[in-house]
KEKE-3310 file (N, C-alpha, C; in steps of 0.2 Angstrom, whole numbers, plus 5000, padded with zeros to 4 digits):
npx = (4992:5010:5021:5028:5047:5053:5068:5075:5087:5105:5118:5136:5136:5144:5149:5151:5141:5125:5115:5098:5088:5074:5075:5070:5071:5074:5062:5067:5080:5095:5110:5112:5101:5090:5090:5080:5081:5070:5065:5058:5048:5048:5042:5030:5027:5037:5031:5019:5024:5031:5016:5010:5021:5026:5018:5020:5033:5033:5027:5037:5056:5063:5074:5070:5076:5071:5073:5074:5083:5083:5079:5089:5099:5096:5100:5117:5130:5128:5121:5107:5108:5123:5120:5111:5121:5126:5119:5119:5133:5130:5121:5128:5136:5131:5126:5118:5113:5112:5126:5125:5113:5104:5091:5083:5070:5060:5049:5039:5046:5059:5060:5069:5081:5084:5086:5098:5106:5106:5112:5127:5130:5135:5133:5118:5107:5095:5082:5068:5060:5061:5070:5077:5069:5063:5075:5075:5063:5064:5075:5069:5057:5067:5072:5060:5057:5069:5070:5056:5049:5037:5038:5027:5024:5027:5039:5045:5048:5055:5067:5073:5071:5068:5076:5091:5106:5115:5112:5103:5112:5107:5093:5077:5062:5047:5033:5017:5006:4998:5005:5018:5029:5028:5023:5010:5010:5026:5032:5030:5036:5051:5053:5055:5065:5074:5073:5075:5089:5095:5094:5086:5069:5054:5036:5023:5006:4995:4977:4962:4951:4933:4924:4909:4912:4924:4938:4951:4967:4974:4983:4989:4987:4998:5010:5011:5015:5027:5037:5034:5040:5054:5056:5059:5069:5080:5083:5072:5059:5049:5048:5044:5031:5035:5026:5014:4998:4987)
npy = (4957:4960:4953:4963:4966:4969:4973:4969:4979:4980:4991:4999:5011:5028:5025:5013:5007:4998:5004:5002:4999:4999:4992:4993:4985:4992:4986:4981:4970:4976:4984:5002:5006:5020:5029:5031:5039:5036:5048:5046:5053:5043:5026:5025:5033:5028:5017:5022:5029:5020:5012:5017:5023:5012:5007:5015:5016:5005:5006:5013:5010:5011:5011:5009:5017:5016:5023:5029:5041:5051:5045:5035:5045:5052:5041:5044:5050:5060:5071:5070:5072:5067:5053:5050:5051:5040:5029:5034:5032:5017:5015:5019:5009:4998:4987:4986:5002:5018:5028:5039:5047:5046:5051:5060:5060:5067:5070:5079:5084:5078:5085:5095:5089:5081:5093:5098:5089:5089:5100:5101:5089:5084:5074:5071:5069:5075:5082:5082:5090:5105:5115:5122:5128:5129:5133:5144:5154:5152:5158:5171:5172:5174:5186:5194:5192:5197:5210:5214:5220:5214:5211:5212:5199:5203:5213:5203:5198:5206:5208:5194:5187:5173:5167:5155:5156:5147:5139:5127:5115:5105:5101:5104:5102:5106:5100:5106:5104:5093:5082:5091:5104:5113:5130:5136:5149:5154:5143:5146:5161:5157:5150:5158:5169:5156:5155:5168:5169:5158:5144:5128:5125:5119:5119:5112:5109:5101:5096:5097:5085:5084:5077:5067:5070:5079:5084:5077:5074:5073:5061:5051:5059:5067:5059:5051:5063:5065:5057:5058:5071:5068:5059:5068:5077:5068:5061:5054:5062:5072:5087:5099:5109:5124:5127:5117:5113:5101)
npz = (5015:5017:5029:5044:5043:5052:5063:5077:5083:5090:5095:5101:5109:5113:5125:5126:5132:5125:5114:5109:5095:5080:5066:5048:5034:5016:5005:4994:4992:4990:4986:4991:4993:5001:5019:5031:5047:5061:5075:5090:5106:5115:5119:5116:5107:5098:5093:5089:5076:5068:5068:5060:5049:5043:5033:5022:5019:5014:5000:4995:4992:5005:5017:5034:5052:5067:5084:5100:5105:5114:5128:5128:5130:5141:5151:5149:5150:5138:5122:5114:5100:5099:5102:5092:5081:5082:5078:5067:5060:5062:5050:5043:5039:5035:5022:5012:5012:5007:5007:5007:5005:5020:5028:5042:5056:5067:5077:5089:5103:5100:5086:5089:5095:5081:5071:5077:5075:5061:5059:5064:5058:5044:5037:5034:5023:5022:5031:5043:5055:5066:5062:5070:5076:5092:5098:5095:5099:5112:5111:5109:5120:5132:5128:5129:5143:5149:5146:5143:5135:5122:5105:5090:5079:5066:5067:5074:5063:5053:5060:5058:5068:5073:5064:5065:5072:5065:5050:5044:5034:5025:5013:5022:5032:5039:5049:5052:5065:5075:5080:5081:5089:5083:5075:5063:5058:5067:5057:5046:5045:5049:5038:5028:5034:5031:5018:5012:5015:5005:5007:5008:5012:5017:5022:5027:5031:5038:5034:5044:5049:5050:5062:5071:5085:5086:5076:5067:5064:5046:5047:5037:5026:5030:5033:5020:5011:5018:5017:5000:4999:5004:4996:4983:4988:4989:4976:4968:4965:4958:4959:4976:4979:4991:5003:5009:5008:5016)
capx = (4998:5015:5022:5032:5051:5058:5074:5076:5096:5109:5125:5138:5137:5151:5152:5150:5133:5122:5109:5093:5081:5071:5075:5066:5075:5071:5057:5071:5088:5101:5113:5112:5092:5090:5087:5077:5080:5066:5066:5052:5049:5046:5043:5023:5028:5041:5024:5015:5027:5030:5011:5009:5026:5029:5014:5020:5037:5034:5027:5045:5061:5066:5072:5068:5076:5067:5075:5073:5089:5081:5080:5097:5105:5097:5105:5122:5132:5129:5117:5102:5113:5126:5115:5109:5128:5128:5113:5120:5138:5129:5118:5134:5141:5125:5129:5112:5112:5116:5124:5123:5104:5102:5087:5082:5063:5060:5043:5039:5053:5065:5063:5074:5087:5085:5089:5104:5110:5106:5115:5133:5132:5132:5129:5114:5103:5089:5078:5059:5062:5059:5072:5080:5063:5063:5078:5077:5060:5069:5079:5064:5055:5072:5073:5057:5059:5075:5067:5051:5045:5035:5035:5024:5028:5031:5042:5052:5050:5060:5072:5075:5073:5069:5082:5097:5113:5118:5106:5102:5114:5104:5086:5073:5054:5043:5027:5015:5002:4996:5014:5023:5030:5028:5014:5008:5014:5033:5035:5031:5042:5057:5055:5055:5070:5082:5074:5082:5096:5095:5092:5082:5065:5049:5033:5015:4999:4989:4969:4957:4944:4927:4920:4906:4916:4924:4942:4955:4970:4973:4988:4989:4989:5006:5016:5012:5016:5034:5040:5036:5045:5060:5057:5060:5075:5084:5082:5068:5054:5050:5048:5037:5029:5038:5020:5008:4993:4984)
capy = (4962:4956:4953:4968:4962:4972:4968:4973:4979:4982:4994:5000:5019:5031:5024:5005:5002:4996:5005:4999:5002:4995:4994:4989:4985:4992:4979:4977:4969:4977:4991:5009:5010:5027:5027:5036:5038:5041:5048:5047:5053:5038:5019:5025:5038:5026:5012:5027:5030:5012:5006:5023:5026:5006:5005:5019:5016:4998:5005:5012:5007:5015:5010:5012:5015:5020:5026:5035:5045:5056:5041:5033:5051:5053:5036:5043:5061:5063:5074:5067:5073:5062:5047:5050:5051:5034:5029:5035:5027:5011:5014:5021:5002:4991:4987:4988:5008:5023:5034:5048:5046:5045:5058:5059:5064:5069:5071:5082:5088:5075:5088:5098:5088:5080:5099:5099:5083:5089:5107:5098:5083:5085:5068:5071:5072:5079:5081:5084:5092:5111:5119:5126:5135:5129:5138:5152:5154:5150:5165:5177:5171:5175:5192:5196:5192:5201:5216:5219:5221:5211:5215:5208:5194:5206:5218:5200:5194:5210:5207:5187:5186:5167:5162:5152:5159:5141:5136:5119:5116:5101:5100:5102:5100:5106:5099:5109:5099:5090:5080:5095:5111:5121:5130:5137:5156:5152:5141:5152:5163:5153:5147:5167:5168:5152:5156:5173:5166:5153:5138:5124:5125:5119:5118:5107:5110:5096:5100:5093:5081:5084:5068:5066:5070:5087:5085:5075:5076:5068:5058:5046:5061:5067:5054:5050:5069:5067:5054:5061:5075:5065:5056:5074:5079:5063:5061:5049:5061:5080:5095:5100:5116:5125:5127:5112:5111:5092)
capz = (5016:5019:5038:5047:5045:5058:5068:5085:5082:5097:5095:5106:5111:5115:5133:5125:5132:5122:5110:5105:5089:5076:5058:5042:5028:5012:5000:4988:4996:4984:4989:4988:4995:5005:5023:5036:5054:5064:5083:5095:5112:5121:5116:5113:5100:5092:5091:5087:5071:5068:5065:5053:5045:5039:5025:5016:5019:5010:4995:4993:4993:5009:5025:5042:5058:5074:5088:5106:5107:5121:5131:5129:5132:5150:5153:5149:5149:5130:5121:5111:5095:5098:5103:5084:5079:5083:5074:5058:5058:5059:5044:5036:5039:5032:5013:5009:5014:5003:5015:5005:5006:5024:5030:5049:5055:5074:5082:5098:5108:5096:5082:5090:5093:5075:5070:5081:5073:5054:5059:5064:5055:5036:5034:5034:5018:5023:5038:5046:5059:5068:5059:5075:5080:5097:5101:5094:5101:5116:5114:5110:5127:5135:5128:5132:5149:5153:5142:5146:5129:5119:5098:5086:5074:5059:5072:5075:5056:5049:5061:5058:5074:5072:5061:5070:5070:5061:5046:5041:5026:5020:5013:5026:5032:5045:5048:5058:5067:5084:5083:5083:5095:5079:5075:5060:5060:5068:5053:5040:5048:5050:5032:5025:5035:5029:5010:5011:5016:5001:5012:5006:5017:5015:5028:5027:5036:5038:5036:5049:5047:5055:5063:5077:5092:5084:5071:5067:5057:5042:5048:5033:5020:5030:5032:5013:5009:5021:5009:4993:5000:5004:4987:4981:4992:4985:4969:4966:4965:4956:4963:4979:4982:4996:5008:5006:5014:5014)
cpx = (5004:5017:5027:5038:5056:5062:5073:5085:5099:5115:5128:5138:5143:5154:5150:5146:5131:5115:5105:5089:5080:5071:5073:5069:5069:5068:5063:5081:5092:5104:5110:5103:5094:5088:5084:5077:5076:5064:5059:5053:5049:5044:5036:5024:5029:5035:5019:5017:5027:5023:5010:5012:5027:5026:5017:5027:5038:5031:5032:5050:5066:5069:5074:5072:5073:5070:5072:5078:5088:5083:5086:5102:5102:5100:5114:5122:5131:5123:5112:5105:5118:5126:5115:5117:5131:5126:5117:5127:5137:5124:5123:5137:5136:5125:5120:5106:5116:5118:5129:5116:5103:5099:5086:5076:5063:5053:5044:5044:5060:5065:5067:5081:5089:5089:5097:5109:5112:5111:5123:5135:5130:5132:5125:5110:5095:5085:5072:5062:5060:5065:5076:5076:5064:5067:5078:5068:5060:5071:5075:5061:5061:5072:5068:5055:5064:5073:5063:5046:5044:5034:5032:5027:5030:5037:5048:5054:5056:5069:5078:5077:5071:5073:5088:5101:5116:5112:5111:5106:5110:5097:5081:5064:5052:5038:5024:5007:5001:5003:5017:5022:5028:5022:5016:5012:5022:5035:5035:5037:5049:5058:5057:5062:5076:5080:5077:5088:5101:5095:5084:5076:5058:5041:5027:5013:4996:4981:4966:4952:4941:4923:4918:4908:4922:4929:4947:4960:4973:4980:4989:4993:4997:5009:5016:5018:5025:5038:5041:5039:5052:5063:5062:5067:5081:5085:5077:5061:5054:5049:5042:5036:5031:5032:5016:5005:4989:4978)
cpy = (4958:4958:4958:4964:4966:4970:4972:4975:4983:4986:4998:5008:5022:5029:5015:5002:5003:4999:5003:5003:4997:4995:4989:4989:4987:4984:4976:4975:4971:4982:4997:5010:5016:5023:5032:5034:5041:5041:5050:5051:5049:5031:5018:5029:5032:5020:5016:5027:5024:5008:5012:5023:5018:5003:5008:5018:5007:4997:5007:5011:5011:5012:5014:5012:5018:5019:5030:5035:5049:5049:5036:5039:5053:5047:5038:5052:5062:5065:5069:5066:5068:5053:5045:5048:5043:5029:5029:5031:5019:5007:5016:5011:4996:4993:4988:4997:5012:5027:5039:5053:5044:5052:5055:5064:5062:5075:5076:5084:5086:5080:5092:5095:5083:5086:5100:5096:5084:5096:5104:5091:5084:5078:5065:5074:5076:5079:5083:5086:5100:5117:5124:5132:5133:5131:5146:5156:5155:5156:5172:5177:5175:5183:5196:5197:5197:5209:5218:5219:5216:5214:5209:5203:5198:5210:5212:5196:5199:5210:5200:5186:5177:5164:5161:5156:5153:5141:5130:5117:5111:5104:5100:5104:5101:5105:5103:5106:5096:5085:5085:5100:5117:5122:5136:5145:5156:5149:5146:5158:5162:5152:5156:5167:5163:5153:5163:5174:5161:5147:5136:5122:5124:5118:5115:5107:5109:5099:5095:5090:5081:5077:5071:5069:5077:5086:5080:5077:5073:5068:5055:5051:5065:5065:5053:5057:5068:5063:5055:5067:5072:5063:5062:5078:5075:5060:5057:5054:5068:5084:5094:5108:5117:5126:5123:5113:5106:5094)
cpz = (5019:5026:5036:5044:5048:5062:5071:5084:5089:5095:5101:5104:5113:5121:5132:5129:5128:5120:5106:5100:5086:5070:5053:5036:5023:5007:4995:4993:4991:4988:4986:4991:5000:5012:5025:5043:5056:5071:5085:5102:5118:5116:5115:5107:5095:5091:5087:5079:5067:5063:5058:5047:5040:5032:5021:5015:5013:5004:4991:4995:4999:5016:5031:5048:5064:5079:5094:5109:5114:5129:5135:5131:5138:5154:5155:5149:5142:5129:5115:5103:5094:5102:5095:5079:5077:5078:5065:5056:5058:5051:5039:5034:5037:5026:5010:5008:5009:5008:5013:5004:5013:5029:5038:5051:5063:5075:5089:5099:5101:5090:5084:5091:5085:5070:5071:5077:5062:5054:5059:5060:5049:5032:5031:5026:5017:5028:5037:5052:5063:5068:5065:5077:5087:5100:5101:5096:5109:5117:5115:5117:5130:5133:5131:5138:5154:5149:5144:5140:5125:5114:5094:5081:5069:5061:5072:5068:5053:5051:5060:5064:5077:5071:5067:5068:5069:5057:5045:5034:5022:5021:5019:5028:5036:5045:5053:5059:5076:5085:5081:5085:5088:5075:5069:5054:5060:5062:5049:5039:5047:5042:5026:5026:5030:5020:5008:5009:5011:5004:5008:5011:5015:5024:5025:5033:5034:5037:5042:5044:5051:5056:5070:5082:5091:5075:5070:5063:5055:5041:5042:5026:5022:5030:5023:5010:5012:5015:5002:4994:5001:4998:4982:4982:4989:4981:4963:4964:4961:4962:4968:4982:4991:5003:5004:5010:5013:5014)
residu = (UNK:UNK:UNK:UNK:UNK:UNK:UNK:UNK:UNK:UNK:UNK:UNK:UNK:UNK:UNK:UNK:UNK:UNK:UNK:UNK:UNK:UNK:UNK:UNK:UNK:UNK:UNK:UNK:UNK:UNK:UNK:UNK:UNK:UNK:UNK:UNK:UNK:UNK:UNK:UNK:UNK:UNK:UNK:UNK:UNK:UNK:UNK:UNK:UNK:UNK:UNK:UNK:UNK:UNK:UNK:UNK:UNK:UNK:UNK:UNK:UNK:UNK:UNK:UNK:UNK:UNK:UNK:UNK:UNK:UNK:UNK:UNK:UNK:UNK:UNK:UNK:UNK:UNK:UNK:UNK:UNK:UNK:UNK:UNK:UNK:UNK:UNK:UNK:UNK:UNK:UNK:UNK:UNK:UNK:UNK:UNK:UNK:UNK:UNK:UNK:UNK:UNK:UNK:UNK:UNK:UNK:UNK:UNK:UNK:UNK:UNK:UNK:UNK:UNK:UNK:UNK:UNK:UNK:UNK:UNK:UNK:UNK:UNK:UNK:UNK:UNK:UNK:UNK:UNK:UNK:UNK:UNK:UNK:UNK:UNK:UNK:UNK:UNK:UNK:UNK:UNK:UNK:UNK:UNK:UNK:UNK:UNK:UNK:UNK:UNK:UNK:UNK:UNK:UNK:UNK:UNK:UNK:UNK:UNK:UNK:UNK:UNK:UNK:UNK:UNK:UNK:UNK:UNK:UNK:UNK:UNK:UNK:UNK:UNK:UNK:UNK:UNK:UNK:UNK:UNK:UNK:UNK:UNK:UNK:UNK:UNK:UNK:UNK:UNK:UNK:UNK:UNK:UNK:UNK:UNK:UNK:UNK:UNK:UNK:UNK:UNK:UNK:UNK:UNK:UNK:UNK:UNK:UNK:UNK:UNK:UNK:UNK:UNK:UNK:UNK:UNK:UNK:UNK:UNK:UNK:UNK:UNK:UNK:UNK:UNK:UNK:UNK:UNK:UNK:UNK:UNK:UNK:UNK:UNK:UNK:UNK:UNK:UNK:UNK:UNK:UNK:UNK:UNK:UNK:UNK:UNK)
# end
């Protein structure tokens, strides 16, 4: 197997401190290859992402940056979105980057502000992300709270009580699974919603694997699965059914 060739990269932030990540150039050095940012929660996530994301990313031509946007924005008064902001103008400026093909994939809490960052920034060519369920989930707690009443998901589906009052303009993807806030139902939902709408949405539910000790989940076959979705988003791959399940 060929070695990691990962750079450790440093760039200045809106307050000219210094942001770190880790980027992998695409296999083939030429111009115009896609990119993918991808945010963790923490610098065990982005390890976590890292030892998964890099095999399959080296069977295509794609490259990699990893990031923890969360982390440099408690440093600073700026929001995790325009941490990412950052992110992307440096990948617009490396000649080896297409940056009309630059997609962005956020884990855990970060797929929210992935979302955030795919919602104002049309830079952006396609996202993984939670689709701005976490807010708007967000807002249903909140009503429910100052209300009193609880109504059933088909009670808040008729109403698109999910959907954001902004949709995602670009392509996007929600995984539903043990790395993510979003769960199985919600997405479904959401996606009903932005396809109404006409909005490009798609969701994937991993299946579990039985082993000794009870389940897992079959990590390998998603990350594979996020890629040839991306593939698909960008013009390198055909068509993918709008619910998959691995």
């Amino acid at each position: 197997m060929m070695p990691v060739r990962f750079e450790r990269v440093k760039i200045d932030g809106f307050d000219q401190e210094a942001l770190t990540g880790l980027f992998l150039p695409a296999c083939r050095r030429e111009p115009g290859a896609p990119a993918l940012i991808c945010v963790g929660d923490d610098e065990d996530s982005l390890a976590s992402m890292m030892s998964r994301l890099w095999p399959a990313a080296l069977c295509r031509n794609v490259s990699l940056l990893l990031v923890d946007a969360r982390a440099s924005a408690a440093r600073r008064s700026f929001k995790p979105e325009h941490v990412l902001q950052c992110w992307l103008d440096y990948l617009e400026a490396r000649p080896e980057v297409d940056g009309q093909r630059i997609s962005v994939y956020g884990e855990g809490m970060c797929a929210s502000d992935v979302s955030r960052l795919a919602l104002y920034d049309r830079r952006i060519a396609a996202a993984v992300c939670d689709g701005g369920l976490l807010a708007s989930v967000k807002r249903r707690a909140s009503v429910h709270w100052m209300t009193g009443v609880e109504r059933t998901v088909r009670d808040w589906a008729s109403t698109g009580s999910l959907l954001p009052s902004r949709q995602i303009a670009c392509p996007l993807l929600m995984v539903v699974g043990s790395r993510s806030m979003v769960r199985e139902a919600e997405a479904l939902e959401l996606q009903a919603g932005y396809r109404h709408a006409g909005a490009d949405c798609s969701v994937v539910v991993p299946n579990r694997i039985p082993y000794p000790l009870g389940e897992i989940e079959n990590f390998i076959s998603v990350d594979d699965f996020i890629f040839q979705w991306l593939d698909s988003k960008l013009g390198t791959a055909g068509r993918i059914d709008p619910v998959t399940y691995l």
